[in-house]
Structures are given as C-alpha cells and as structure tokens.
PDB file of N, CA, C and O in Angstrom:
ATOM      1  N   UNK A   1     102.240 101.967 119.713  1.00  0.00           N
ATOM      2  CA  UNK A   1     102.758 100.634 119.489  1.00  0.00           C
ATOM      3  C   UNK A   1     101.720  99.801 118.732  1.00  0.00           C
ATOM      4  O   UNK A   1     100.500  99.939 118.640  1.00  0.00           O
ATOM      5  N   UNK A   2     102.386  99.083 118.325  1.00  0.00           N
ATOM      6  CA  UNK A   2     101.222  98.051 116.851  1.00  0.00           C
ATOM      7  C   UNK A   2     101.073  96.904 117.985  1.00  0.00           C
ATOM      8  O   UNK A   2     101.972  96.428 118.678  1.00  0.00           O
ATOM      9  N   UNK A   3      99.489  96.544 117.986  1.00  0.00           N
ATOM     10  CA  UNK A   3      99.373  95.250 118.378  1.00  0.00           C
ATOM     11  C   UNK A   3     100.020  94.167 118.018  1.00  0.00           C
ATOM     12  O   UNK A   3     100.852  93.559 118.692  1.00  0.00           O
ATOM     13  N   UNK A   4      99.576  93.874 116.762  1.00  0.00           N
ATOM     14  CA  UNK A   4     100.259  92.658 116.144  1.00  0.00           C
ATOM     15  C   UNK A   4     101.360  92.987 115.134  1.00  0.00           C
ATOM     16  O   UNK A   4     101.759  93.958 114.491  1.00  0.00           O
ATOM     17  N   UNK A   5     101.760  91.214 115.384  1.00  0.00           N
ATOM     18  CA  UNK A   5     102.835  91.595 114.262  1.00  0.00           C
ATOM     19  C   UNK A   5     102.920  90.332 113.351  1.00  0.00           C
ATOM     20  O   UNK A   5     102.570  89.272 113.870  1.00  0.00           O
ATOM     21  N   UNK A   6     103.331  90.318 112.094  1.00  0.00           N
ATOM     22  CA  UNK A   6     103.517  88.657 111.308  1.00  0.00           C
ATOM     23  C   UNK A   6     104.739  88.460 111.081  1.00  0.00           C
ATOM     24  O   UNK A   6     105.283  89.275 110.336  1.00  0.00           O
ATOM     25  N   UNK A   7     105.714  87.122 111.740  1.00  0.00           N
ATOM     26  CA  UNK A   7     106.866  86.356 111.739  1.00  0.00           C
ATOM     27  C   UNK A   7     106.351  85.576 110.534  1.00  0.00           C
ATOM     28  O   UNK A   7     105.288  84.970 110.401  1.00  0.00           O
ATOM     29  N   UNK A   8     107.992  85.844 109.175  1.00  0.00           N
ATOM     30  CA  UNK A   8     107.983  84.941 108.271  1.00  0.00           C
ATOM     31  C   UNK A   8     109.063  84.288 108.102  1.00  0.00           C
ATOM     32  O   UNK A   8     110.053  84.815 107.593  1.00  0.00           O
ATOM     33  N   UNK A   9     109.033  82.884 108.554  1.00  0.00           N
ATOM     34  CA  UNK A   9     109.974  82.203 108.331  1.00  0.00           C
ATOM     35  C   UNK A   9     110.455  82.044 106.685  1.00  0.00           C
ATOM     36  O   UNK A   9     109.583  81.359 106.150  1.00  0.00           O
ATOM     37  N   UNK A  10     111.319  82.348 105.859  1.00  0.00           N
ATOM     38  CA  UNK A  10     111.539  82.245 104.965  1.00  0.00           C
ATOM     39  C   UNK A  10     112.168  80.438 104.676  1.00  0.00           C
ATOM     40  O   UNK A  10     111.746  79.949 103.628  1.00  0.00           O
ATOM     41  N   UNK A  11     112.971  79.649 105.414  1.00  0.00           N
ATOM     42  CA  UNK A  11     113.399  78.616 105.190  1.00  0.00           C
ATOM     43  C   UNK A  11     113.422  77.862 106.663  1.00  0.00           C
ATOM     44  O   UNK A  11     114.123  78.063 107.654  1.00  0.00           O
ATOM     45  N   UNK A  12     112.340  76.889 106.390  1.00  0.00           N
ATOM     46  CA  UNK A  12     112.791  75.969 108.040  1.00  0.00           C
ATOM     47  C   UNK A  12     113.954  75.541 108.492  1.00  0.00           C
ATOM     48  O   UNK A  12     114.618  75.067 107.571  1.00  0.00           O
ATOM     49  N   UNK A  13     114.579  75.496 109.694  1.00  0.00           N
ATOM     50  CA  UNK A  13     115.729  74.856 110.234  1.00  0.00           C
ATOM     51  C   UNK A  13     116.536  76.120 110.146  1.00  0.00           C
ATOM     52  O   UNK A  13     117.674  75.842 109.767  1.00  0.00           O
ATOM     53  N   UNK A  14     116.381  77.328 110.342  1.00  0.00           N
ATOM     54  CA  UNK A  14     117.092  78.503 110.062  1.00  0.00           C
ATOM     55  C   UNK A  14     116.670  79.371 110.399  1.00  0.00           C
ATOM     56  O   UNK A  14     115.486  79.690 110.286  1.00  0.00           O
ATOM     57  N   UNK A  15     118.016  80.319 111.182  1.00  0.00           N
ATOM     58  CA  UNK A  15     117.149  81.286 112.673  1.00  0.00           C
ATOM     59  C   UNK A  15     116.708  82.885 111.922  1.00  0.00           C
ATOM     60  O   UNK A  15     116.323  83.788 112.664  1.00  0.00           O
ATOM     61  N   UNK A  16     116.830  83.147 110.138  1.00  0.00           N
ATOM     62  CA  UNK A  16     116.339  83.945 109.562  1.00  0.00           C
ATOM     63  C   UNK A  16     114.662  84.198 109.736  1.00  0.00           C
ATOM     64  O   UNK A  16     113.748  83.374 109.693  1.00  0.00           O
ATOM     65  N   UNK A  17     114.640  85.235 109.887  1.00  0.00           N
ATOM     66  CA  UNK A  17     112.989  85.299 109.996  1.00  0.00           C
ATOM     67  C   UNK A  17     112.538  86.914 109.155  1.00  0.00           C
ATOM     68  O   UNK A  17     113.583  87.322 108.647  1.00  0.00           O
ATOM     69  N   UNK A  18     111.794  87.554 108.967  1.00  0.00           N
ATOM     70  CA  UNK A  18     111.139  88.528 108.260  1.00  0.00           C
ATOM     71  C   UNK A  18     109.866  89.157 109.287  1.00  0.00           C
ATOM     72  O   UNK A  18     108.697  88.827 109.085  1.00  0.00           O
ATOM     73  N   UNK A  19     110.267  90.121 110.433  1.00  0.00           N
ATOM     74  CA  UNK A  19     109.221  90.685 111.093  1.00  0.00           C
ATOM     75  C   UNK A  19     108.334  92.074 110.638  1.00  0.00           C
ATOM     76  O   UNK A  19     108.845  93.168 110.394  1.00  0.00           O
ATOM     77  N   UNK A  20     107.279  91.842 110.600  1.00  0.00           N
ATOM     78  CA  UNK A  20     106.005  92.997 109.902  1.00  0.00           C
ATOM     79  C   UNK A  20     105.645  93.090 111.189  1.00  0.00           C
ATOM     80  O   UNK A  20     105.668  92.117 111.942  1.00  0.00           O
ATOM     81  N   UNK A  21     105.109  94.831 111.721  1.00  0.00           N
ATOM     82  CA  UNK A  21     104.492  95.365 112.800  1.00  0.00           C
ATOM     83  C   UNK A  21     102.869  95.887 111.766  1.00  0.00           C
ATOM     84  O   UNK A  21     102.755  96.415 110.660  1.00  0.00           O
ATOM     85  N   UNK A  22     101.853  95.421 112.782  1.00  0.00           N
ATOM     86  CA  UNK A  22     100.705  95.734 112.214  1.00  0.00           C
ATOM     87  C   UNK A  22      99.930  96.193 113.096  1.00  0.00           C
ATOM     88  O   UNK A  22      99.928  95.716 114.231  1.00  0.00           O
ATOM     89  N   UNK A  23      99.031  97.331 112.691  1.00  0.00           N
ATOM     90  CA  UNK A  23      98.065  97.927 113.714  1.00  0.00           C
ATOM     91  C   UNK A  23      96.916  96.847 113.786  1.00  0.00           C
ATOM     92  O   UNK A  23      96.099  97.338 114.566  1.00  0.00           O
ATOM     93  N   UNK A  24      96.525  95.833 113.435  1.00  0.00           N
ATOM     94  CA  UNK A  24      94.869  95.120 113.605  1.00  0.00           C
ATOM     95  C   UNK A  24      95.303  93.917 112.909  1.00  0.00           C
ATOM     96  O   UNK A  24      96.209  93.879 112.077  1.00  0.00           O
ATOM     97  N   UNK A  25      94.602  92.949 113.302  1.00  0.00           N
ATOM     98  CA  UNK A  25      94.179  91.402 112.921  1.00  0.00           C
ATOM     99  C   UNK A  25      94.337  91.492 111.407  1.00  0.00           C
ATOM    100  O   UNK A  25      95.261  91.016 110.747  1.00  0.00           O
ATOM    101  N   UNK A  26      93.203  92.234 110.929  1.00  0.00           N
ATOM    102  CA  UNK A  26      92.747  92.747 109.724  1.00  0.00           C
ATOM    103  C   UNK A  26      94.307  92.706 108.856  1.00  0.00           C
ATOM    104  O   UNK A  26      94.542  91.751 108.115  1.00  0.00           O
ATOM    105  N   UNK A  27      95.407  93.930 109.046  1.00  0.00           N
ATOM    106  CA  UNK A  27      96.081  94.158 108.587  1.00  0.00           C
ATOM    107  C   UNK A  27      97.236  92.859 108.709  1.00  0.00           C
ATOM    108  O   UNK A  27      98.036  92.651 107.797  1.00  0.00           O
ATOM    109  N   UNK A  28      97.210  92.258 109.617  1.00  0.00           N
ATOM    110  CA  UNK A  28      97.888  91.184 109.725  1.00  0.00           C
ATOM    111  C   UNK A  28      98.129  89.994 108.623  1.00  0.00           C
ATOM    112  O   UNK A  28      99.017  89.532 107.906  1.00  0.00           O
ATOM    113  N   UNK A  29      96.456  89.764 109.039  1.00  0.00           N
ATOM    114  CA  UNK A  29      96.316  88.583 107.435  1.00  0.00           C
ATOM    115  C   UNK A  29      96.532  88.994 106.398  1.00  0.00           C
ATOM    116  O   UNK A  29      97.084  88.320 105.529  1.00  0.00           O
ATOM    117  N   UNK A  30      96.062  90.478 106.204  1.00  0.00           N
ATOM    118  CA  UNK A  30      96.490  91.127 104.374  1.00  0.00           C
ATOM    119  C   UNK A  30      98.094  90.643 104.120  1.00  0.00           C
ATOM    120  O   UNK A  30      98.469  90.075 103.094  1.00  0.00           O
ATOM    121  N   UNK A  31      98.915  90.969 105.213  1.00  0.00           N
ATOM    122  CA  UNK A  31     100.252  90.531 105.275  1.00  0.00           C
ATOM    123  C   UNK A  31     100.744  88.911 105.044  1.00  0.00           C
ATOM    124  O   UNK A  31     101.550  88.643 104.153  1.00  0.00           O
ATOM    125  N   UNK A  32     100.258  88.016 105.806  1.00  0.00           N
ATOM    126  CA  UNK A  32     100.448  87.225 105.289  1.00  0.00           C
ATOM    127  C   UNK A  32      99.795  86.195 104.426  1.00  0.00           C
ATOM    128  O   UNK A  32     100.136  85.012 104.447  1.00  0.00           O
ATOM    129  N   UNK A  33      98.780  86.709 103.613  1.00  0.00           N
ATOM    130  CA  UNK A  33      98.447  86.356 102.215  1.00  0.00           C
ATOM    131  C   UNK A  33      98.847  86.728 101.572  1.00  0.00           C
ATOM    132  O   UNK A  33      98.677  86.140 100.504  1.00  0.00           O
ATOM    133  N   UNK A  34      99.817  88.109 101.506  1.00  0.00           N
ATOM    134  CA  UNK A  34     100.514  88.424 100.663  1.00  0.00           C
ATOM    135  C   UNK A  34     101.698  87.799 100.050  1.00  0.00           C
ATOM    136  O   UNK A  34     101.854  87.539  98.856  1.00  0.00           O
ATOM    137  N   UNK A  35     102.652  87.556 101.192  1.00  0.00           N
ATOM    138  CA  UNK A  35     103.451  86.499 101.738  1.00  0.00           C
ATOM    139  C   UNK A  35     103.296  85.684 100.982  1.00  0.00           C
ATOM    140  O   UNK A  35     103.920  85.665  99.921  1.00  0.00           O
ATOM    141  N   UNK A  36     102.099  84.457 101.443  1.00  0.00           N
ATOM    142  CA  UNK A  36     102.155  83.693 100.917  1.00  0.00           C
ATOM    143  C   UNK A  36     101.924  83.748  99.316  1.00  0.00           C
ATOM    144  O   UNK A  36     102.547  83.036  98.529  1.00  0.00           O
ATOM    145  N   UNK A  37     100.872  84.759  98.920  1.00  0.00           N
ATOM    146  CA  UNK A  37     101.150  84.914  97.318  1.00  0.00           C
ATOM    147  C   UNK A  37     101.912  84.768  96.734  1.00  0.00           C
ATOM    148  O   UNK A  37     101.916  83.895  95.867  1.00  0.00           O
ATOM    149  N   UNK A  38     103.128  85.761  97.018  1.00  0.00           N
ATOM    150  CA  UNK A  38     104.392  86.000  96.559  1.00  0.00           C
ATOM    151  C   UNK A  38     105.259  85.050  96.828  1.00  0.00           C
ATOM    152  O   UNK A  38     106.298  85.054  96.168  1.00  0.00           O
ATOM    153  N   UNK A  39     105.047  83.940  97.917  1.00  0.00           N
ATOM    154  CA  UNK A  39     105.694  82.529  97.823  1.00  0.00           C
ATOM    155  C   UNK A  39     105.904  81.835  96.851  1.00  0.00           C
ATOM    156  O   UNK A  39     106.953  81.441  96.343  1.00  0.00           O
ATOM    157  N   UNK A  40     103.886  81.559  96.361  1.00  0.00           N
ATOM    158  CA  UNK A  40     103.826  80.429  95.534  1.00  0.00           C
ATOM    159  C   UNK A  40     104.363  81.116  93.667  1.00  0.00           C
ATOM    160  O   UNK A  40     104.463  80.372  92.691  1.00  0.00           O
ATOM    161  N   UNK A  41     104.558  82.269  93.648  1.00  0.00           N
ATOM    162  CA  UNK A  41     104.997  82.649  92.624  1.00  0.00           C
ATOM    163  C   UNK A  41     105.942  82.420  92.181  1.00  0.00           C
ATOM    164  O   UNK A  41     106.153  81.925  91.073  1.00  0.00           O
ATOM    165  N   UNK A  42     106.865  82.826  93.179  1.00  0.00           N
ATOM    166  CA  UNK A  42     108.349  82.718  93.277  1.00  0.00           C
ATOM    167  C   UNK A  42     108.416  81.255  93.200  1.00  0.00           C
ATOM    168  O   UNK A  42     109.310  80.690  92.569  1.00  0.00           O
ATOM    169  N   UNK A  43     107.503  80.639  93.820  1.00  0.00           N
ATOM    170  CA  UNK A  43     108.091  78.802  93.547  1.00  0.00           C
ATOM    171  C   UNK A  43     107.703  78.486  92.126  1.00  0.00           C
ATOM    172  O   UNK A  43     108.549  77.997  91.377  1.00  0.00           O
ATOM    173  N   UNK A  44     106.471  78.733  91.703  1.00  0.00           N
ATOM    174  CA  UNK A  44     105.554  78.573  90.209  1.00  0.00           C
ATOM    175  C   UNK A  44     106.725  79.250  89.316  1.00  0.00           C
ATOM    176  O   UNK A  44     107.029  78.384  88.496  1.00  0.00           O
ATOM    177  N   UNK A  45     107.338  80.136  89.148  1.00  0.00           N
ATOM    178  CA  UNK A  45     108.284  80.603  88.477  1.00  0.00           C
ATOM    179  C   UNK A  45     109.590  79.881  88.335  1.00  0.00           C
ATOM    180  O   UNK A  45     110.391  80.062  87.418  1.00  0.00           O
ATOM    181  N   UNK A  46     109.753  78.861  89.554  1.00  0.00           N
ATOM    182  CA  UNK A  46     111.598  78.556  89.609  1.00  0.00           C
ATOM    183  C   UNK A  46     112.143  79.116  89.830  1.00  0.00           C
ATOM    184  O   UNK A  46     113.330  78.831  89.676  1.00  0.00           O
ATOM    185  N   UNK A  47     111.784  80.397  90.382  1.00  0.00           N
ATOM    186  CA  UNK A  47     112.909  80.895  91.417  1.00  0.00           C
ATOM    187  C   UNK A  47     113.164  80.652  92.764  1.00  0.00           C
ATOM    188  O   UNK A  47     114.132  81.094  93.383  1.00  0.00           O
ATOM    189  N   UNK A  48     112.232  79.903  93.234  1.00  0.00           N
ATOM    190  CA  UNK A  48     112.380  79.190  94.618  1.00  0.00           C
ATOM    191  C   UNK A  48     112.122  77.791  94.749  1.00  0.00           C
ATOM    192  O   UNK A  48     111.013  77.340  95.035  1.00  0.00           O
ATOM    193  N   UNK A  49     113.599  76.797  94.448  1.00  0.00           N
ATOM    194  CA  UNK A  49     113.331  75.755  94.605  1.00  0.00           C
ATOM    195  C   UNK A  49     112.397  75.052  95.732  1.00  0.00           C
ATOM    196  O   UNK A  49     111.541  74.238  95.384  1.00  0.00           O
ATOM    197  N   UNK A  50     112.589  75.392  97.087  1.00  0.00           N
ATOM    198  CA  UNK A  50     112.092  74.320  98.499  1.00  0.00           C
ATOM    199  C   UNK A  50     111.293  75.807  99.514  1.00  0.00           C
ATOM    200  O   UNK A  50     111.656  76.635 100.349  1.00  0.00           O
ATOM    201  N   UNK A  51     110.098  75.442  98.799  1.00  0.00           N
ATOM    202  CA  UNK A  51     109.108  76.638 100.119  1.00  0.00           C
ATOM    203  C   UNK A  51     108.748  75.805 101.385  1.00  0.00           C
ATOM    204  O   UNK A  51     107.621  75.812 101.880  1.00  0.00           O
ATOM    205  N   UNK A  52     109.651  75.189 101.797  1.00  0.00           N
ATOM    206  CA  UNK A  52     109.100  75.168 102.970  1.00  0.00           C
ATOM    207  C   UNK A  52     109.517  76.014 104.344  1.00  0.00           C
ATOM    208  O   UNK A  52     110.490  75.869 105.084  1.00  0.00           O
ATOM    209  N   UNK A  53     108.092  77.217 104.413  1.00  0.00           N
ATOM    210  CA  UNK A  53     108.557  77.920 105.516  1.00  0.00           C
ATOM    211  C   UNK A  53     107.183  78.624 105.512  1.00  0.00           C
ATOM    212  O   UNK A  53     106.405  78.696 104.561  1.00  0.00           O
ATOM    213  N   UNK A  54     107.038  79.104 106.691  1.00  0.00           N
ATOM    214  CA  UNK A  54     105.758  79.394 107.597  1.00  0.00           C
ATOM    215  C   UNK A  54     105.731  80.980 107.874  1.00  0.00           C
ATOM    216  O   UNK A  54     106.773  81.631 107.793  1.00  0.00           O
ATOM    217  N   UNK A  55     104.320  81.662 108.254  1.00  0.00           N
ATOM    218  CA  UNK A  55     104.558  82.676 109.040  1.00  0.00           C
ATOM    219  C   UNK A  55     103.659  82.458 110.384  1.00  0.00           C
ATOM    220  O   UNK A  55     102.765  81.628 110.219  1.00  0.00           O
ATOM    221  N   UNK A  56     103.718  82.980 111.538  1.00  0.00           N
ATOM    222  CA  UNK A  56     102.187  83.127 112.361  1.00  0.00           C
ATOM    223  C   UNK A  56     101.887  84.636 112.583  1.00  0.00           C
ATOM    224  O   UNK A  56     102.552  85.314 111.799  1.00  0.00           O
ATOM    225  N   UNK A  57     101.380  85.111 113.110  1.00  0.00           N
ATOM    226  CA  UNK A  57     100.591  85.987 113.621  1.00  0.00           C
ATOM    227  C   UNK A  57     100.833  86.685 115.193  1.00  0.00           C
ATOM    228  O   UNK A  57      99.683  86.369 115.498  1.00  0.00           O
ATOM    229  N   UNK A  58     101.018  86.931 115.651  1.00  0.00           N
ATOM    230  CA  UNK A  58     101.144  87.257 117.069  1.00  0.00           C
ATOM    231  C   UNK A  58     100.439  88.487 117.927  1.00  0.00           C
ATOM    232  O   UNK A  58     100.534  89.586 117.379  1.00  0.00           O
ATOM    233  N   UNK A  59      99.980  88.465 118.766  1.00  0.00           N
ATOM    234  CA  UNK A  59      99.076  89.373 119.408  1.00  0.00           C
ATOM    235  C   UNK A  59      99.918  90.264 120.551  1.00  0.00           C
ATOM    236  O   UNK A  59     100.953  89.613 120.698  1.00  0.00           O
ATOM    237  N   UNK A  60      99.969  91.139 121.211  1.00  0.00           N
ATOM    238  CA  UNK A  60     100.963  91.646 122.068  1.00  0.00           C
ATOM    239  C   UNK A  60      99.673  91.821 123.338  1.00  0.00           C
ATOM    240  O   UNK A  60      98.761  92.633 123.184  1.00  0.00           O
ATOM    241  N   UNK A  61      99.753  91.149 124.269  1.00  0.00           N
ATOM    242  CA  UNK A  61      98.808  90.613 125.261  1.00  0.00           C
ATOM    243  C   UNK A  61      99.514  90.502 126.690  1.00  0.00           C
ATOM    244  O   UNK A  61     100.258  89.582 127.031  1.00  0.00           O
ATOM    245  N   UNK A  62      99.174  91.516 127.401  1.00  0.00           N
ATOM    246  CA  UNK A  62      99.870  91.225 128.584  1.00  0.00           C
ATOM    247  C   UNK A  62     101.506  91.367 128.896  1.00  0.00           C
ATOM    248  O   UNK A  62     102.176  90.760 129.732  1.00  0.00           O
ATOM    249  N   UNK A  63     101.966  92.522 127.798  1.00  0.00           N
ATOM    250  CA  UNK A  63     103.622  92.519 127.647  1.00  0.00           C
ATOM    251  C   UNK A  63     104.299  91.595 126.940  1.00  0.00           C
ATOM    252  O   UNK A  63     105.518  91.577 126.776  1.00  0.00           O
ATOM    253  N   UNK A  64     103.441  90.760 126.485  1.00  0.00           N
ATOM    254  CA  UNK A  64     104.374  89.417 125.818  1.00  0.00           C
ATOM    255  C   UNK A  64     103.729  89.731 124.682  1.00  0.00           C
ATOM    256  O   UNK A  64     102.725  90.438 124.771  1.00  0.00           O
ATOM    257  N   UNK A  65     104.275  89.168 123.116  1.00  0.00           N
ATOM    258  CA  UNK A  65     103.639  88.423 122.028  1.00  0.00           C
ATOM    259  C   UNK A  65     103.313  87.071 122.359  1.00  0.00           C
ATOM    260  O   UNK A  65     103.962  86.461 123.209  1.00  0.00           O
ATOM    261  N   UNK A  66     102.310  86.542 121.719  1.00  0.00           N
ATOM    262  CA  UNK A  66     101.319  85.823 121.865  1.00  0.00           C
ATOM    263  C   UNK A  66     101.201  85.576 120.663  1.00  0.00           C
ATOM    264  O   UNK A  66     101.100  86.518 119.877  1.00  0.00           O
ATOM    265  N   UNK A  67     101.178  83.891 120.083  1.00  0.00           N
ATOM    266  CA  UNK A  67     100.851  83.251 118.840  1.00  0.00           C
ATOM    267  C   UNK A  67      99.224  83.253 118.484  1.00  0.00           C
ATOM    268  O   UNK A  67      98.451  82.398 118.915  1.00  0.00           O
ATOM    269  N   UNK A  68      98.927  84.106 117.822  1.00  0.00           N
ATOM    270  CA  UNK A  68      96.999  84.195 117.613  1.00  0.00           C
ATOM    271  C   UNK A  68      97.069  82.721 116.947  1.00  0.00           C
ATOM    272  O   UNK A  68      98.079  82.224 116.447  1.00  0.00           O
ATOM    273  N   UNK A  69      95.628  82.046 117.055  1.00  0.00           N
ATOM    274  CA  UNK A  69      94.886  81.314 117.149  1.00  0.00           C
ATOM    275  C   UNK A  69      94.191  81.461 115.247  1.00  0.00           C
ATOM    276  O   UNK A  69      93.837  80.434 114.667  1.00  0.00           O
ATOM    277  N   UNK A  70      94.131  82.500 114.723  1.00  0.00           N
ATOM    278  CA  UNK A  70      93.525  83.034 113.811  1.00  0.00           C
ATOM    279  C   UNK A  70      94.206  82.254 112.253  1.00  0.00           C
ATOM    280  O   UNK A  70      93.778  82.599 111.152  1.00  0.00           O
TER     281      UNK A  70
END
C-alpha cells in the first residue's frame, strides 16, 4: 500500500477531484508541481479560463488519511 497520496481539485465548489497514490513525500510533491505546472500552462495558453482549484497531500497514519502539513 502507498503511503501517500495527492487530491486535485480541478474546479472549486465541485465534488470532482483527481486521486494520485504515491510511495514517499518525495514522490508526492513531484506530483503536485507537476499539477500545478500543467495548470498554469493550460491557463497561460487559454485553455483554462478560471484555475481556481487546489491539491493537498495526505499521509495514511493510523488507518486514516491525514492532510500533511508539507
């Protein structure tokens, strides 16, 4: 089982989301800098009018996910 994982909200106010399973912290952030790369492109281009939307991080701690701090 992958520790972490990165939730990407693609559009706020909307129960769509984009889940990545990741073995390490490490691999986590590569994920969502990627993300976000490929955000600001897609907006810099005009193909995405309204970026507003988020990802976090989550740790699997005790049976639960857990929002990292990171």
């Amino acid at each position: 089982m992958n520790n972490y994982r990165v939730i990407f909200f693609p559009r706020l106010g909307t129960e769509s989301e984009f889940i990545k399973d990741c073995k390490s912290m490490h691999e986590a952030i590569l994920v969502t800098e990627a993300i976000a790369d490929y955000t600001l492109f897609l907006h810099h281009d005009g193909f995405m009018k309204d970026f507003s939307n988020y990802a976090v991080i989550q740790e699997f701690i005790d049976n639960e996910w857990t929002d990292t701090e990171e």
